[in-house]
C-alpha positions in Angstrom: -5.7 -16.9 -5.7 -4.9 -13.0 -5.3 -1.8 -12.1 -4.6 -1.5 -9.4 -2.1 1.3 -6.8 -1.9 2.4 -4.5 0.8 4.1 -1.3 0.9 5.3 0.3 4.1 5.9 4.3 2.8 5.3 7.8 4.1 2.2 9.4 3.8 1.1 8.9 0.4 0.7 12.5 -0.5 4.1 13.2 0.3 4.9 11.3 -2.2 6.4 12.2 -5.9 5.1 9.9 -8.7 7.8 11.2 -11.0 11.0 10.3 -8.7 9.6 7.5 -6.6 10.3 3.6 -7.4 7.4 2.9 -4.7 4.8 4.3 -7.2 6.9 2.2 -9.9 6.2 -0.8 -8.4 2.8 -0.6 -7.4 1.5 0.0 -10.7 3.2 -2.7 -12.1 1.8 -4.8 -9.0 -1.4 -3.7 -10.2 -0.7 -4.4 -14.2 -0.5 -8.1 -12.7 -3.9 -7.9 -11.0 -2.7 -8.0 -7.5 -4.1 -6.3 -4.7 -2.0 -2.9 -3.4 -1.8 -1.9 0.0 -0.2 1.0 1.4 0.7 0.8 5.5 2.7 3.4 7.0 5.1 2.8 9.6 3.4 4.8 12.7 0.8 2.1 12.2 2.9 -1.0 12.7 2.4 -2.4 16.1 2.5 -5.8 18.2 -0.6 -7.7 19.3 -0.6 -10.6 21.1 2.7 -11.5 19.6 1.4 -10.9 16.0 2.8 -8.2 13.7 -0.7 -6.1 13.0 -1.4 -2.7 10.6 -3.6 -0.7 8.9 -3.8 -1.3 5.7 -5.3 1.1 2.7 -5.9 -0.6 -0.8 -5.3 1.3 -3.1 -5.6 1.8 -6.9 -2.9 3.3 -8.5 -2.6 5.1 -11.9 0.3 6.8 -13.8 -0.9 10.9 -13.3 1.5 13.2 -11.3 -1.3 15.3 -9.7 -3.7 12.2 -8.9 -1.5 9.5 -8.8 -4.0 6.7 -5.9 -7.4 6.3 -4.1 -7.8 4.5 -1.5 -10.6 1.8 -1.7 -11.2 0.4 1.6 -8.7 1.2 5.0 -8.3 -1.8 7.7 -6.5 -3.2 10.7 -5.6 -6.5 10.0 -2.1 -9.1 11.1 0.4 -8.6 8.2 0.4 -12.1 7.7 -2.9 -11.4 5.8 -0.2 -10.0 3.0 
């Protein structure tokens, strides 16, 4: 089974690699083999009484000046996570 981890953040490029824990963690999520996904906030929302966002996988590496790419970009519930 994979496990599947979540990250609500600002925009990804807004990010710093060299000062931000989010970055951190995701790549040692992704050391583990689990599955990254990045959401931001804005796309939070209430459906039917379910939490839903959009989700972007990503894969992460350890490089200042190109530091993710997304792989695939989704709506989905967040109980998927």
């Amino acid at each position: 089974m994979t496990i599947r981890c979540g990250f609500v953040l600002e925009p990804l490029s807004s990010l710093k690699p060299e000062k931000d824990s989010s970055i951190a963690l995701m790549l040692d999520a992704q050391q583990r083999d689990w599955d990254i996904y990045a959401i931001m906030p804005e796309s939070l929302y209430i459906r039917d009484g379910e939490a839903v966002a959009t989700m972007m996988k990503l894969k992460v590496c350890d490089d200042a000046d190109d530091y993710y790419q997304i792989i695939a970009t989704k709506t989905q519930p967040c109980h998927f996570l």
